[in-house]
N, C-alpha and C positions, 0 to 999 in steps of 0.2 A: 406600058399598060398591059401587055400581054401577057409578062413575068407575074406583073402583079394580080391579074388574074387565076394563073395557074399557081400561084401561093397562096390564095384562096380557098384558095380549093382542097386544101389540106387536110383542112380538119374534119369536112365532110367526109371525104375518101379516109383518113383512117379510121373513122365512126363507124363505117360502113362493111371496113373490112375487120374489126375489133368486134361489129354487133354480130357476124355472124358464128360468133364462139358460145356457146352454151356457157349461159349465167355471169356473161360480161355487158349486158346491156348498159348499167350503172357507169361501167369505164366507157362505153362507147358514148356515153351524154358528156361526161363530164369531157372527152377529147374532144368531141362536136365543138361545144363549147368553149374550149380555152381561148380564145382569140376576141369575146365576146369581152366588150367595155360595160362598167357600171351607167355610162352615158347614154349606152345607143351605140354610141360610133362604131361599134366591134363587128367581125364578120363570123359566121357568114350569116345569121339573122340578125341582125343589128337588137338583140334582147336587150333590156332594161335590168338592172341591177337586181330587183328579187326573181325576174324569170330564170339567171344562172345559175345552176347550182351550183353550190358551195365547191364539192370537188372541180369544178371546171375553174371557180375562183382562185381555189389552191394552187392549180396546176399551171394557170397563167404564169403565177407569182415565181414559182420554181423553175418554170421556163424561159423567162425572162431572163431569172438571175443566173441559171446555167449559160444563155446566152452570154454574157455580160462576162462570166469568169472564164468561158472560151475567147473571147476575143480580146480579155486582159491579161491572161495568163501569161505571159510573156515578162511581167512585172513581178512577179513571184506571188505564191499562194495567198499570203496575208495581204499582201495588197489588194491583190484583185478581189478579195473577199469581200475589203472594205470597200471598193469601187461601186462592187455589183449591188450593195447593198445601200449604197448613198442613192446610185441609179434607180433602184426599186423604189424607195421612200420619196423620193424627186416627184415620180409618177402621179400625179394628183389623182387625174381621172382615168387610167389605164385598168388600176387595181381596186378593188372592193376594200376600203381602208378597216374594213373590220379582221381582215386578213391580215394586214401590214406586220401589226404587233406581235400576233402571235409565231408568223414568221421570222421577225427579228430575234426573238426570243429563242428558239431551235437552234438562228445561226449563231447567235453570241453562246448558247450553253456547247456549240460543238466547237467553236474558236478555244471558250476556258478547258475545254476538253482533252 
């Protein structure tokens, strides 16, 4: 419980250390944010789907999937690709599904790439 508290506390603390940069406000919501579900369930204000912005949506989605190709990566590049990206799309309620597509979209033109 204690771990899981101070990984909470994340997003707040780089928020706070990103706001204090002249004309980075905008990055420092959007990292506030990344951890915020379209449900509620998300931390660290449990916000509702139109209070996150869009950037914090994005960056969830990309962070996740960096997650996901760091801990697959062992399976070789193409695979874990496909992993991280089945795992994203999986996500019912984690991701803002209006994101989903256009995300896959990015990874499939950088895959034909």
């Amino acid at each position: 419980d204690d771990e899981k508290q101070i990984l909470r506390t994340h997003p707040a603390y780089a928020a706070g250390l990103v706001s204090r940069m002249e004309g980075w406000s905008d990055a420092a919501k959007m990292i506030e944010q990344h951890h915020e579900m379209p449900d509620g369930e998300g931390y660290p204000g449990g916000l509702m789907a139109a209070q996150i912005c869009d950037g914090a949506k994005v960056l969830a989605i990309v962070d996740a999937f960096e997650a996901v190709m760091l801990k697959h990566i062992n399976r070789g590049k193409n695979r874990s690709v496909l992993r991280a990206i089945a795992e994203i799309n999986a996500c019912d309620n984690q991701f803002s599904p209006e994101w989903i597509e256009p995300f896959n979209r990015v990874i499939r033109r950088t895959l034909e790439a």
